[in-house]
PLY file of the C-alpha trace (Angstrom):
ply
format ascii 1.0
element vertex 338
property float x
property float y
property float z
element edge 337
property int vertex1
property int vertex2
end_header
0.00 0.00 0.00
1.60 3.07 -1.25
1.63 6.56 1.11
-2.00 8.14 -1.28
-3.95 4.55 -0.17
-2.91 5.14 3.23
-4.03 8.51 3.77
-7.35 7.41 2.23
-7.83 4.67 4.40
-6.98 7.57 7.34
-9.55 10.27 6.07
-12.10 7.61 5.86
-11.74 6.32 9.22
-11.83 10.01 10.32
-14.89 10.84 8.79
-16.98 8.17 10.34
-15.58 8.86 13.61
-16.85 12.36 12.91
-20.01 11.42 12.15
-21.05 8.58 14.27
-20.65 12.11 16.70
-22.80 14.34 14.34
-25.75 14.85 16.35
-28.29 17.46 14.35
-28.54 17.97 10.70
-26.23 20.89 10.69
-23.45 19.12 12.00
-23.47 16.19 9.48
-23.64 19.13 6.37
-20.49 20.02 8.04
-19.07 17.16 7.95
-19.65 16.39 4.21
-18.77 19.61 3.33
-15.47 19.31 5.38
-14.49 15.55 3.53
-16.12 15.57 0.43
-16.73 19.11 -0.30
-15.47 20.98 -3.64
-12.66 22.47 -1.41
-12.53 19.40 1.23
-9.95 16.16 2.09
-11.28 13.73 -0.22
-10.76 16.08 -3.55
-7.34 17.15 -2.23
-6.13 13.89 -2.38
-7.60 13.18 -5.67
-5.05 15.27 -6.75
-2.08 13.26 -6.01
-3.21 10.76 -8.79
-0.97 12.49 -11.26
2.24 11.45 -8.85
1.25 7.75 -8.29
3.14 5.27 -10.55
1.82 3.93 -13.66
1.76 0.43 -12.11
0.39 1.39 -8.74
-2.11 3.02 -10.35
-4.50 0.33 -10.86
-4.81 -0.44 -7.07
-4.88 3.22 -5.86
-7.72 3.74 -8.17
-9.93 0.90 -6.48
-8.82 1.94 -2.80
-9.73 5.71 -3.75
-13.18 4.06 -5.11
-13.74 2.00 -1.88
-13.08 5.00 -0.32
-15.67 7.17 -1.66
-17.92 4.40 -1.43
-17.48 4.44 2.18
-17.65 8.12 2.93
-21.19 8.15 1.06
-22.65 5.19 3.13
-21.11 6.76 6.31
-23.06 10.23 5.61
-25.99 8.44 4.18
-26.28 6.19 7.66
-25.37 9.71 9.55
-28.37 11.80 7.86
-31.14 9.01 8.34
-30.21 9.03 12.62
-30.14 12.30 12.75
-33.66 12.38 10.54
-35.12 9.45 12.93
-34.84 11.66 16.09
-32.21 9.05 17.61
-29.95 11.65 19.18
-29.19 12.19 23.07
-32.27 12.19 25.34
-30.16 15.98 26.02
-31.20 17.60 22.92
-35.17 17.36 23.16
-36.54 20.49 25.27
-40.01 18.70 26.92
-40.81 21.58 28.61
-41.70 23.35 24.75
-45.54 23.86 24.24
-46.94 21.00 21.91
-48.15 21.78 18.31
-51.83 21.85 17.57
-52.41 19.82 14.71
-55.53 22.13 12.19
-58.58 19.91 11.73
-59.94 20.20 8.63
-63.63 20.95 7.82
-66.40 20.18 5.59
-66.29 22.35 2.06
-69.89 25.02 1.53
-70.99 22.45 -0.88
-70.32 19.20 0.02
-71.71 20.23 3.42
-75.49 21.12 1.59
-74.80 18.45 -0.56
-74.72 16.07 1.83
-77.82 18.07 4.09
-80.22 17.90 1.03
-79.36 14.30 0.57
-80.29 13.16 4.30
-83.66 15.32 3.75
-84.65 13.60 0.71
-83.62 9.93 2.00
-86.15 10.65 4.88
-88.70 11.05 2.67
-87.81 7.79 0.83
-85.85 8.94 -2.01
-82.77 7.03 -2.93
-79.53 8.07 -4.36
-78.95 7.63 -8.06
-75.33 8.25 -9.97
-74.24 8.55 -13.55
-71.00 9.80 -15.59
-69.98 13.23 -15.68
-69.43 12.69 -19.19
-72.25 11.21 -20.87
-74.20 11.35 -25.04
-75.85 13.83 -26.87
-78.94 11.36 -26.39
-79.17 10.93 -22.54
-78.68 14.89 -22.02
-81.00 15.89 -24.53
-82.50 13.64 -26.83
-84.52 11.39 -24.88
-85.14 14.63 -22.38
-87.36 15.47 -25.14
-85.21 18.62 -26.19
-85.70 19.68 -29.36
-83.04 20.07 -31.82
-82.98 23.53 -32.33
-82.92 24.18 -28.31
-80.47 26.93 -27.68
-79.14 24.59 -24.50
-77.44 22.33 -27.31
-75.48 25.35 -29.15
-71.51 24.80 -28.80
-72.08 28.22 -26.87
-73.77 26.68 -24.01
-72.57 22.96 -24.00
-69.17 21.24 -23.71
-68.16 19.12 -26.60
-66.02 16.46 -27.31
-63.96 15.57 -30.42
-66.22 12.04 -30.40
-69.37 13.45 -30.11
-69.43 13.14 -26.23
-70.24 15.87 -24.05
-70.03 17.18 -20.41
-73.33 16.58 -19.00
-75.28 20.06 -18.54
-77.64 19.02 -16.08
-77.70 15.48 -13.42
-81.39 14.44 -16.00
-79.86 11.99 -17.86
-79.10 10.23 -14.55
-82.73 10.09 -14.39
-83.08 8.57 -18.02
-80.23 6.00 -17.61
-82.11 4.85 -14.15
-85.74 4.45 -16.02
-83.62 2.65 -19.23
-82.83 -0.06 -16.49
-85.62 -0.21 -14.10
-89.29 -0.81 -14.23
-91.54 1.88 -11.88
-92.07 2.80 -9.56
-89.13 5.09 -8.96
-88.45 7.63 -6.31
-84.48 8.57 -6.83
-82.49 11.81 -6.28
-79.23 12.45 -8.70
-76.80 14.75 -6.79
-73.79 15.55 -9.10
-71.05 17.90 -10.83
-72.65 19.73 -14.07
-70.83 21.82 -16.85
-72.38 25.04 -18.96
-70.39 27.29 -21.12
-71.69 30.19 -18.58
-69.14 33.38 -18.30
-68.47 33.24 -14.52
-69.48 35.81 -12.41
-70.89 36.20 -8.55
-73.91 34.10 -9.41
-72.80 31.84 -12.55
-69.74 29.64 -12.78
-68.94 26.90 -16.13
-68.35 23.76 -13.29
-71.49 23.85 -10.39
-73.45 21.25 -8.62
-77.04 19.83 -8.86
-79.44 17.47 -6.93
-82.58 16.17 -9.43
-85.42 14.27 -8.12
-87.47 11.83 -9.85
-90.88 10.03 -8.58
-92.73 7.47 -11.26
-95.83 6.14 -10.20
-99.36 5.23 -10.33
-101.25 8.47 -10.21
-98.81 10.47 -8.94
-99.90 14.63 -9.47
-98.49 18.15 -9.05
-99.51 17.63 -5.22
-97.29 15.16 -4.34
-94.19 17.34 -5.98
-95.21 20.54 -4.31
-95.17 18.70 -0.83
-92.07 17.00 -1.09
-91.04 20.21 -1.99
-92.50 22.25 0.90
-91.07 19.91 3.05
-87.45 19.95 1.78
-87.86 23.65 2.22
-88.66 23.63 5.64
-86.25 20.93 6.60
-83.50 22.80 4.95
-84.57 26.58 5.56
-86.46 26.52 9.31
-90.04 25.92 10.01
-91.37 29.43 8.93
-90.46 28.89 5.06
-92.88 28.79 2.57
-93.05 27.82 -1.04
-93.89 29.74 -3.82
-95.16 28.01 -7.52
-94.26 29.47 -11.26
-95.53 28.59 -14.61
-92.53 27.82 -16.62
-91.26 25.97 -19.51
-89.06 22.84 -19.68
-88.89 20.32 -22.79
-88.97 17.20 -20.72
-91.80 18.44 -18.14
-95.25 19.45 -19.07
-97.00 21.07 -16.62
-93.18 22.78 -15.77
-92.84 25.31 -13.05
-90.27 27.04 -11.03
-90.43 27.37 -7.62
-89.25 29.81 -4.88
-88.28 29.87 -1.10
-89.27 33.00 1.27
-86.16 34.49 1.58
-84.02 33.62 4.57
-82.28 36.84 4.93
-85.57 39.26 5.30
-88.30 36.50 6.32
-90.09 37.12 3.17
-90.46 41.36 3.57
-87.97 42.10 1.22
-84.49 43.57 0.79
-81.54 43.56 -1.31
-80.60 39.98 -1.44
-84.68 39.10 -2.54
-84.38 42.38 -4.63
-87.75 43.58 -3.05
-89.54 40.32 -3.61
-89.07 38.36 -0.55
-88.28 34.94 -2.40
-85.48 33.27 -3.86
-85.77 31.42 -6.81
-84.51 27.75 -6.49
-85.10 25.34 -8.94
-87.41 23.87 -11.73
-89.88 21.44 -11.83
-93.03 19.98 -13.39
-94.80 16.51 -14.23
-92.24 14.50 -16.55
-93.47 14.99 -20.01
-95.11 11.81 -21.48
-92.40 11.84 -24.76
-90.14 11.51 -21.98
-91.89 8.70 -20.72
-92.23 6.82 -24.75
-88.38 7.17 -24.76
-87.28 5.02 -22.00
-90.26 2.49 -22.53
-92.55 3.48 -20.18
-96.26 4.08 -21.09
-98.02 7.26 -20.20
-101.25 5.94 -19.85
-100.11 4.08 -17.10
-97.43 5.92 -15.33
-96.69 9.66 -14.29
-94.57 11.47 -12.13
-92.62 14.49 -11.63
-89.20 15.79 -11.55
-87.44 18.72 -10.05
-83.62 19.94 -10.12
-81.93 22.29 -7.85
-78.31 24.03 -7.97
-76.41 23.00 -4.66
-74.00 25.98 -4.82
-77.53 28.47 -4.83
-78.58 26.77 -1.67
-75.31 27.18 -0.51
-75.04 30.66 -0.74
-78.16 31.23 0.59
-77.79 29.38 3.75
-74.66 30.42 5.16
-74.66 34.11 3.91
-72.24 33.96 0.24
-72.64 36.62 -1.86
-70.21 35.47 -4.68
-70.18 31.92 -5.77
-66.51 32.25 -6.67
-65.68 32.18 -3.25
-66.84 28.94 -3.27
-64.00 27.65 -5.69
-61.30 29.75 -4.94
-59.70 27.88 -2.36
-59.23 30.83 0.15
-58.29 29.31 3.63
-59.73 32.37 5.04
-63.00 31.66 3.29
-63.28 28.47 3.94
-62.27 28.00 7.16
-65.75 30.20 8.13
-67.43 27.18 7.69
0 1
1 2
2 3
3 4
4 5
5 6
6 7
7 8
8 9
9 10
10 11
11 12
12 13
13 14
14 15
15 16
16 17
17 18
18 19
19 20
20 21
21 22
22 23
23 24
24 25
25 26
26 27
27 28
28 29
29 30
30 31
31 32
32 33
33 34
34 35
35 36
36 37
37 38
38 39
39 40
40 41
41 42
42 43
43 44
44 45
45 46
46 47
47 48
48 49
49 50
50 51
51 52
52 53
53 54
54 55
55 56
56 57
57 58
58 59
59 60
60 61
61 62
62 63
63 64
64 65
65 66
66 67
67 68
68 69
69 70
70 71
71 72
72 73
73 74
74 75
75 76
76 77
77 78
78 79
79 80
80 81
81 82
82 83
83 84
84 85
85 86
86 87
87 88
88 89
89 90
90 91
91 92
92 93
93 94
94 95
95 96
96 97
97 98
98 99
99 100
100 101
101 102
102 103
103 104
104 105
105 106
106 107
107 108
108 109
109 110
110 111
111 112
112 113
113 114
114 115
115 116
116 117
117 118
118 119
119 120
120 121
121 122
122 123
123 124
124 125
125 126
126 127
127 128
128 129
129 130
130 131
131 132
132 133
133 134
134 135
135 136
136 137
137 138
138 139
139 140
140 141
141 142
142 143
143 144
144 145
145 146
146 147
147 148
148 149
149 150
150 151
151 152
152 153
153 154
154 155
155 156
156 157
157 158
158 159
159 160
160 161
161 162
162 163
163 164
164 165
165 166
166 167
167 168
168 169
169 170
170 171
171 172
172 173
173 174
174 175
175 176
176 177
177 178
178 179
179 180
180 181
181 182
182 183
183 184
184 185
185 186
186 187
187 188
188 189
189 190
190 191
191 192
192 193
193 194
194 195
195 196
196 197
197 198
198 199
199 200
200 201
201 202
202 203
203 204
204 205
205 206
206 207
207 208
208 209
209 210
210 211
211 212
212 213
213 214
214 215
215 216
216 217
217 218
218 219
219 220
220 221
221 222
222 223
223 224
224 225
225 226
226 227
227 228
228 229
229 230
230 231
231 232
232 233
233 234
234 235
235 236
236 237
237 238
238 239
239 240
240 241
241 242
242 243
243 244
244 245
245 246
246 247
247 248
248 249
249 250
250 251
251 252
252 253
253 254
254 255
255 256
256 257
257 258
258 259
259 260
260 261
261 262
262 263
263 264
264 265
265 266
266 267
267 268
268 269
269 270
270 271
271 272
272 273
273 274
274 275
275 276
276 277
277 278
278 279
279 280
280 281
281 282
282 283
283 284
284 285
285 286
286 287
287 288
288 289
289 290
290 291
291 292
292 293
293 294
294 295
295 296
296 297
297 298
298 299
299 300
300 301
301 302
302 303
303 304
304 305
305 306
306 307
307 308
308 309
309 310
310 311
311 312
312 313
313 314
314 315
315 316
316 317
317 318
318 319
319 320
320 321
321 322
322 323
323 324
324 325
325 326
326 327
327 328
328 329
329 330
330 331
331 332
332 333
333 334
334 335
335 336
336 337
């Protein structure tokens, strides 16, 4: 062993005495940048290569590799103990406060998701699902829209390459369960929708809906307005009434919207209610017999009604949101209110 192998074999034994000492991060950067650092030991005597004789060379090389070898495991083996917390019982203060760990909360929506959900099980609805991404035929064709509907202009809808499209509305959850089942059927369809909407404190292009659907022997505007009045009371207080809307959908016929009394004035008006003392909530009507022919049903036998209501509108009426892009924003500050 030549005099450059020695002192390699000597640094290397060094450094691991140094660092089987190293007790914090810190000390073990200090070490590598002391041994194997740009300016440190192990570089220096790289240097003395050039001297070493052509026929010595061979075995200085693989001590200098063994070396180097070594000095990596020892820092390696130094940095996980120091990481593991296995230092002297002398360098943990247990007199410091402990750290409160933040509990995380429900998010606005998923919160009146899940509240409108529990309302409508109790009164024997059950929960339907479907794909967010879903055919021109399930969102609008067999929903009895017609083909010159405005809703099915590339302004208003999200398209896909194959024909495919982001589902505008949670209905053709409400198709693909009648395709499949024979009545009766009493299911609600909460779920992510998509509209080509220009965002804004009451719009946004992603938002959420729950859709309710009740097929069954005689079933009549009266049933749907007192589900209805109930939901509103469950989710709104006792005092809440229900106000009724001629409208116009193409897959309901009689369609109507309805509102709530407003929460925020009791019904007397203000600035939120612009004057009117109700919010408007949702849509509704009996399901429109074509509606019925398309998933095989007959409409001399069956009826029933649907409604559909935006979660993120309840949302912002319940706990006080004047700007539904709040909601998606992912404020900590915001959130954390609720």
């Amino acid at each position: 062993m030549n005099e450059l192998q020695t002192d390699l074999m000597h640094l290397l034994d060094e450094a691991r005495h140094v660092l089987s000492e190293a007790a914090d991060e810190a000390a073990v950067e200090e070490c590598r940048i002391r041994f194997i650092g740009r300016k440190g030991s192990l570089p220096g005597l790289m240097k003395r290569m050039g001297s070493v004789a052509a026929d010595e060379r061979p075995a200085t090389g693989k001590t200098l590799n063994e070396v180097k070898q070594g000095l990596q495991a020892a820092l390696d083996e130094a940095t996980r103990r120091v990481a593991s917390g296995s230092v002297s019982a002398d360098a943990i203060d247990v007199t410091l406060p402990g750290r409160k760990r933040r509990v995380g909360g429900m998010h606005p929506v998923t919160r009146i998701m899940d509240e409108a959900v529990s309302i409508f099980r109790r009164l024997g609805f059950v929960v339907a699902d479907g794909p967010d991404l879903d055919t021109v035929y399930h969102n609008f064709d067999a929903l009895n829209t017609p083909a010159d509907h405005p809703s099915r202009d590339m302004q208003d809808t999200f398209y896909l390459a194959d024909g495919r499209l982001l589902r505008t509305q949670t209905s053709p959850v409400q198709i693909r369960v009648m395709e499949g089942r024979e009545p009766p059927i009493r299911i609600i369809c909460p779920g992510r929708c998509y509209r080509r909407d220009t965002p804004d404190a009451t719009h946004s292009m992603n938002f959420h809906q729950i859709e309710g659907l009740y097929i069954d022997h005689d079933v009549s505007m009266a049933d749907l307005k007192g589900v209805v009045a109930e939901f509103a009371r469950e989710m709104l207080g006792p005092g809440t009434d229900v106000r009724f809307r001629p409208h116009f959908f193409p897959f309901t016929e009689p369609s109507i919207e309805f509102d709530f009394t407003c929460v925020v004035c009791k019904g007397k008006g203000c600035r939120v209610c612009k004057g009117s003392g109700w919010i408007e909530i949702a849509g509704a009507g009996m399901v429109d017999p074509n509606v019925l022919r398309n998933v095989g049903y007959d409409p001399e036998e069956w009826s029933g009604y649907a409604f559909g209501m935006g979660i993120e509108r309840i949302a912002m009426i319940c706990l006080g949101i004047n700007d539904i892009r709040l909601i998606y924003e992912n404020d900590m500050r915001f959130l954390a209110q609720f």
